[in-house]
N, CA, C and O atoms as a DFTB+ gen file, in Angstrom:
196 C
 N C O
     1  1       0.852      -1.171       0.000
     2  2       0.000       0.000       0.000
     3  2       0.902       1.239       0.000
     4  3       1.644       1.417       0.966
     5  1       0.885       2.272      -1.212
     6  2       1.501       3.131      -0.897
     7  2       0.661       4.281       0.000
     8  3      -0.538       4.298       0.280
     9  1       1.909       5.403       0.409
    10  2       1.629       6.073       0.968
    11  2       1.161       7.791       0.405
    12  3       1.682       8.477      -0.474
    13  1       0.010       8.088       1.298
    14  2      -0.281       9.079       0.757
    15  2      -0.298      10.454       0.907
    16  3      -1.464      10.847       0.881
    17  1       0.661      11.537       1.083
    18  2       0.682      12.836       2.082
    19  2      -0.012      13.631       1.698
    20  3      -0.458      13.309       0.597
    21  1      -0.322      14.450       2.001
    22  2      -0.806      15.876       1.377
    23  2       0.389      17.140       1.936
    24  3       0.634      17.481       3.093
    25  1       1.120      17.761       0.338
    26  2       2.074      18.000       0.538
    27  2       1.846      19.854       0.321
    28  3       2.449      20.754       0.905
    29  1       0.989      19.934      -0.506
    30  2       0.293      21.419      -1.067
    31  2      -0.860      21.472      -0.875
    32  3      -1.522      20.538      -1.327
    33  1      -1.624      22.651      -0.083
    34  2      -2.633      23.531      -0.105
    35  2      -2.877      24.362      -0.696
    36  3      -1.973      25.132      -1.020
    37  1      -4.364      24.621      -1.158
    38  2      -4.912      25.872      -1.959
    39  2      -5.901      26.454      -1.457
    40  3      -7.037      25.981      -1.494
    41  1      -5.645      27.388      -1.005
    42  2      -6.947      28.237      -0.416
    43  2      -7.432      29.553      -1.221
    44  3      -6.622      30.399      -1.601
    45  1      -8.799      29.651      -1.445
    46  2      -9.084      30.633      -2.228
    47  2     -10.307      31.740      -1.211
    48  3     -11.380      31.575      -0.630
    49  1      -9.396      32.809      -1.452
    50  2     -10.117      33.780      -0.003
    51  2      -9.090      33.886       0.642
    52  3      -8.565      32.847       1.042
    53  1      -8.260      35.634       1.056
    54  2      -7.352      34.964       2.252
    55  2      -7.704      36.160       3.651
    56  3      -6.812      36.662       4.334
    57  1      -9.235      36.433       3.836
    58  2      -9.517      37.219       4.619
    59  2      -8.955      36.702       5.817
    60  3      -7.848      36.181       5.950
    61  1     -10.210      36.983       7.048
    62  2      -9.659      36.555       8.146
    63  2      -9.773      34.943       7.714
    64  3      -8.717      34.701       7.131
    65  1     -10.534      33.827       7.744
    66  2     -10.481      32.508       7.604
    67  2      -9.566      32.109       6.885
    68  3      -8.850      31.333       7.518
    69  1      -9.239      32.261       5.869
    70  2      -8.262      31.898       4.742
    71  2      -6.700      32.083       4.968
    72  3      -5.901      31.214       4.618
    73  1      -6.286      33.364       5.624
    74  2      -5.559      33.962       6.286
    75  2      -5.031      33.117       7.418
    76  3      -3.893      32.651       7.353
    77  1      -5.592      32.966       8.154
    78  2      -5.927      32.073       9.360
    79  2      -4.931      30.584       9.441
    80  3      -3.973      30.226      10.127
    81  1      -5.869      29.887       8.174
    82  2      -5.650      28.634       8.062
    83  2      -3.917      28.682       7.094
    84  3      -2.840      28.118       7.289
    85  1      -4.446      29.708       5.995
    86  2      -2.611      29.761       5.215
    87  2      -1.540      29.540       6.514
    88  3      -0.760      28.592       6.416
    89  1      -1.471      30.549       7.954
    90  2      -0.665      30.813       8.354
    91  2      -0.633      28.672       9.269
    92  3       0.249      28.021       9.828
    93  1      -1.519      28.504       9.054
    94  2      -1.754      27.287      10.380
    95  2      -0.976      26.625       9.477
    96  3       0.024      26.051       9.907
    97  1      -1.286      26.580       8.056
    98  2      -0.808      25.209       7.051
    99  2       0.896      25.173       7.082
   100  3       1.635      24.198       7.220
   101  1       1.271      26.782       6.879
   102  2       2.482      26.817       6.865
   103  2       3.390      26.455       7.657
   104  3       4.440      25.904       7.327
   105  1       2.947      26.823       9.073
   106  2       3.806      26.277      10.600
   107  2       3.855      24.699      10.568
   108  3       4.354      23.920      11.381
   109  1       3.167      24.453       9.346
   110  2       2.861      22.140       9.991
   111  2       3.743      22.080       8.895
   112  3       3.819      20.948       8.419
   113  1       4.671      23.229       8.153
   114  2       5.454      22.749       6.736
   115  2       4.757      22.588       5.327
   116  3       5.405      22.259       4.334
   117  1       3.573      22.807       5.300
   118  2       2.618      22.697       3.844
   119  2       3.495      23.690       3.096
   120  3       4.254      24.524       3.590
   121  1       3.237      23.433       1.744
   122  2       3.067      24.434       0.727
   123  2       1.486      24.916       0.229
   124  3       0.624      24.300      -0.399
   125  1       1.511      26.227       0.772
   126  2       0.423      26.722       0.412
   127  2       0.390      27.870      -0.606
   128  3       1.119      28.858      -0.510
   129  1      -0.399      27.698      -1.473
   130  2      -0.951      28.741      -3.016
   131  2      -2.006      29.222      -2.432
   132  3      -2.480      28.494      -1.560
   133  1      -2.644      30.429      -2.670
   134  2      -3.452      31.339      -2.052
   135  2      -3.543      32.400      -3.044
   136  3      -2.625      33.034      -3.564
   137  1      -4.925      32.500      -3.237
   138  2      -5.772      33.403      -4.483
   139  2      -6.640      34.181      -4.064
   140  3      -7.389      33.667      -3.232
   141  1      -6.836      35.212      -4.309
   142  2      -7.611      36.433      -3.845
   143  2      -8.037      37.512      -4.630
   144  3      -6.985      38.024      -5.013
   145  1      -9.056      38.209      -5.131
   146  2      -9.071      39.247      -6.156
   147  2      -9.086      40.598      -5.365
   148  3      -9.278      41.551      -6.120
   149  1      -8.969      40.862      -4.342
   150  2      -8.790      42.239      -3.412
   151  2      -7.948      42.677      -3.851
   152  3      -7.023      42.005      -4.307
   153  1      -7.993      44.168      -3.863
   154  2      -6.871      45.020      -4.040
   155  2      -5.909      44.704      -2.895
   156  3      -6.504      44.811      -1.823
   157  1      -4.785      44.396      -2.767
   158  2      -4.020      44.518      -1.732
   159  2      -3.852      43.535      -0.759
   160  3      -3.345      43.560       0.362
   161  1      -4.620      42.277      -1.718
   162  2      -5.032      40.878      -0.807
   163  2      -3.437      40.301      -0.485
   164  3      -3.218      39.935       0.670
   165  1      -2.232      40.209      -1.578
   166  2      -1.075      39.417      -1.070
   167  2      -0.701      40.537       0.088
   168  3      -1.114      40.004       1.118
   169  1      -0.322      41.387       0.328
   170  2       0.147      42.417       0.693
   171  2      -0.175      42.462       2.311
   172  3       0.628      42.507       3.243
   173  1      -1.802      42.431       2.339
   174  2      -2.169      41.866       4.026
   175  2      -2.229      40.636       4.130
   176  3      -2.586      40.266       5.248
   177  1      -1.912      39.438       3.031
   178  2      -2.052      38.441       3.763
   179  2      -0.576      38.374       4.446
   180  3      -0.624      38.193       5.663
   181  1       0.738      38.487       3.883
   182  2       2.004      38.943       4.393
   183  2       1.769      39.456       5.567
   184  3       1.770      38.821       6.622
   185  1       1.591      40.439       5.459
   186  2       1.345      41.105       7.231
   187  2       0.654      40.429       8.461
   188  3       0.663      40.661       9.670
   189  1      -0.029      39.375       7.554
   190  2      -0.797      39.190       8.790
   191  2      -1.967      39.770       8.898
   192  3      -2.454      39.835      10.026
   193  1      -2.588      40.244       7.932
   194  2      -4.071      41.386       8.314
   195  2      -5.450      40.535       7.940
   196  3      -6.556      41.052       8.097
């Protein structure tokens, strides 16, 4: 039986929930992709906002 990880996340939305979970995925080592149409959405998700 092989084995199966989940190695990448995609979250689409990175308000507060999306935001949230990106930062949770990242601390467990995920690779996470994250999509947003806000003006200024990468910018606070970086910060933290």
């Amino acid at each position: 039986m092989s084995e199966n990880r989940i190695t990448r996340i995609a979250i689409i939305g990175t308000v507060t929930m999306g935001g949230s979970c990106a930062a949770n995925f990242l601390a467990r080592g995920l690779d996470v992709v994250a999509t947003d149409l806000a003006p200024g959405a990468e910018a606070n998700l970086r910060r933290g906002r």
